[in-house]
N, C-alpha and C positions, 0 to 999 in steps of 0.2 A: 943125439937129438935128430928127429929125421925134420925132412924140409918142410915139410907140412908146421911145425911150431915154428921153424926160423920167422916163416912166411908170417906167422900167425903176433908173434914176437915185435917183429918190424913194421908192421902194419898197427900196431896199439902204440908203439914209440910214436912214429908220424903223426897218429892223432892226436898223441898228447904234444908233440910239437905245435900243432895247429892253432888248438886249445891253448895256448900261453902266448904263440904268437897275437892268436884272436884277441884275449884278456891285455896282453901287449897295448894290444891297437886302441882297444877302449880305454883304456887308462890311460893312453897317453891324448886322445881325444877331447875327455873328461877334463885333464889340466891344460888343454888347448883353451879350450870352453870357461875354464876357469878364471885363467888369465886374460880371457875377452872381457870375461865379466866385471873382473879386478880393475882393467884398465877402461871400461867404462865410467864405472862408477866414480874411479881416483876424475877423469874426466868432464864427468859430469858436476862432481866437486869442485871442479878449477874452476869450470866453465859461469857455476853460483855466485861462489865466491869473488870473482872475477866482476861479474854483475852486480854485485853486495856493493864492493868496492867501489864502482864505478858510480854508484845512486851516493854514496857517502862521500864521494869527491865534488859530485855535483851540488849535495847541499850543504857541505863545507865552502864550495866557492860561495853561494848564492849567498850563506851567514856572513862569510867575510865580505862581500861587497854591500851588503844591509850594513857592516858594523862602519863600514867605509865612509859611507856616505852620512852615516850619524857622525863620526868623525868630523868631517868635512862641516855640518851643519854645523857641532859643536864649533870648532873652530871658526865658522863665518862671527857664530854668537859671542864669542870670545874680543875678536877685532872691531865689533862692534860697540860691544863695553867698553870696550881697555879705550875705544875712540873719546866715548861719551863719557868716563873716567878723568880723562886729561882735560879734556874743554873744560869739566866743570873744576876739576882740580888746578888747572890755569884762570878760568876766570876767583876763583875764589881764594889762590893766590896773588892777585890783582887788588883786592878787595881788602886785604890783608896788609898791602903794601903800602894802599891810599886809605887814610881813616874817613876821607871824604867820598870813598867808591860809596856810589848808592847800586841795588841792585839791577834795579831797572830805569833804563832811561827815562828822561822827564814824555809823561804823557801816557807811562805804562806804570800797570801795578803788582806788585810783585805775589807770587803764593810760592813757596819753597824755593826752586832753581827755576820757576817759572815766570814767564811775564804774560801781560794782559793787557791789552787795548782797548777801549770803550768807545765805537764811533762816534761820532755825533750829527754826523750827516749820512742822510736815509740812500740806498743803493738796490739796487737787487740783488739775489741771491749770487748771481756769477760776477757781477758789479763787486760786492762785497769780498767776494773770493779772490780777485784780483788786487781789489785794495788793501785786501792784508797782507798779501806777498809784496806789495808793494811798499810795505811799512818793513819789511823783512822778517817777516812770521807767516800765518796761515790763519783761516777760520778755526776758531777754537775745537780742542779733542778734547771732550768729558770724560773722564775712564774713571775715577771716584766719585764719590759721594763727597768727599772732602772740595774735591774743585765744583763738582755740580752748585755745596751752599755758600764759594765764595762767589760763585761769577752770578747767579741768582741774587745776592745780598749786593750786587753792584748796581744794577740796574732796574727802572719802574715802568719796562714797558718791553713789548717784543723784540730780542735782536736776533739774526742770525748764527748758526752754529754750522760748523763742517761735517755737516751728516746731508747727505743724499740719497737717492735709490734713481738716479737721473736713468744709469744704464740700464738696469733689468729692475722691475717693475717687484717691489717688497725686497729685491735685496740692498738692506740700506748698508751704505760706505761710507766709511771717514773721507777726506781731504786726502789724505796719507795711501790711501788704495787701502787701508785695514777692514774688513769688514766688522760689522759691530757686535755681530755676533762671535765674535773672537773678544772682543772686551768683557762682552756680558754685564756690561753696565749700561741700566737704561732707565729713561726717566720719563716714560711716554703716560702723558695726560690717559688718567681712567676717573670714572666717577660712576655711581650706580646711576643706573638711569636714561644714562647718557653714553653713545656714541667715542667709543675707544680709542685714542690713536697709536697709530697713523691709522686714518682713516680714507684718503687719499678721492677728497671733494671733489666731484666735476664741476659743481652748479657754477661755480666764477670762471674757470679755467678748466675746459674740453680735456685735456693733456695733463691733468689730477694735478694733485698736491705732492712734487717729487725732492722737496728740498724741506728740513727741519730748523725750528725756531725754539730759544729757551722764550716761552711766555704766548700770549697771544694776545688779541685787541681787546678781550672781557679782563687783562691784569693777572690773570693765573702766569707769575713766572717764577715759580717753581721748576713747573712743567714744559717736557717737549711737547712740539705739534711738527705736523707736516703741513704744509701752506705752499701755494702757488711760487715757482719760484721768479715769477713776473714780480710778485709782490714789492715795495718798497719798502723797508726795515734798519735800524740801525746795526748792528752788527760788532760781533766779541772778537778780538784776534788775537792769537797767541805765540809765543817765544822763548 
């Protein structure tokens, strides 16, 4: 073999060296590439997931501190029965003990575990509020229809009741701070033809009608009214 094929020989090996190292290099580039990609994605996955996680924790806390706090209420409501449980279950083992327990002391009349006061001398509206904490009750709180036709079936003329709107103008309030729209019991004077109440009158009193009465001066005492609370009225108390 003369040098001319050696040459010729050696020269196509080197290429094809070249050529495998080239294919080499890209293939190994290509799984370079590969694994950027692999380990993005795996990455980008954590990174999700991670974030999933972290929104599920958040409103896992926020359910558990909602359930918390209904807890908590539960529980105030609880201490608050179990209070008003014993009172009545002490006085009505009291009652039990003496066959001469009456339920209400002389001068009050009884409806269920309730007591009731009948004034008989005229006061004003804030007059009256003080004079029934001062018997050791409060101006009466209507919340049935049952107590609405016993304290109506007591009396033959206007008395007052523990409903107000003194602080914010139509929102009326019990004695108790309850507002009466949480009772949903209400008994306010309608008639066709006629002027609604609470109607909340200037013509006597500038400063309207911010205090409620079972009855009024025409004898309708069935019915609330709102009336001046300058007014003089006898007045319901209860306990």
């Amino acid at each position: 073999m003369d040098n001319k094929c050696v040459y010729h020989i050696a020269s196509s090996v080197r290429f094809d060296y070249k050529i495998i190292i080239l294919v080499l290099g890209l293939l190994l580039m290509l799984g370079a590439l590969t694994s950027l990609c692999a380990i993005g994605i795996l990455y980008h996955r954590k990174v999700v997931s991670s974030e999933k996680l972290s929104e599920k924790y958040k409103n896992a806390t926020a359910t558990l501190m909602v359930l918390e706090d209904k807890a908590n209420e539960t529980e105030q409501l609880y201490e608050m029965l179990k209070m008003k449980y014993q009172q009545v279950h002490e006085r009505l083992s009291a009652c039990n003990g003496n066959q001469n327990c009456k339920p209400c002391e002389e001068g009050w009349k009884s409806l269920g575990l309730k007591c009731y006061h009948f004034s008989t001398e005229k006061l004003n509206w804030m007059q009256s509020r003080d004079y029934c904490v001062e018997k050791g009750g409060h101006l009466v709180i209507i919340t049935s229809q049952t107590e609405q036709d016993f304290v109506s079936s007591q009396i033959g003329e206007t008395h007052w009741i523990g409903l107000n709107d003194l602080e914010t103008e139509g929102k009326w309030m019990w004695v108790n701070n309850q507002p009466l729209k949480e009772t949903d019991v209400m008994f306010w004077y309608s008639a066709p033809g006629e002027q609604s109440e609470p109607d909340n009158w200037k013509r006597e009193d500038p400063s309207g009608e911010n205090c409620a009465a079972l009855g009024d001066a025409r004898g309708n005492i069935h019915k609330w009214f709102d009336a001046s609370c300058k007014k003089i009225k006898k007045c319901i108390c209860e306990k």
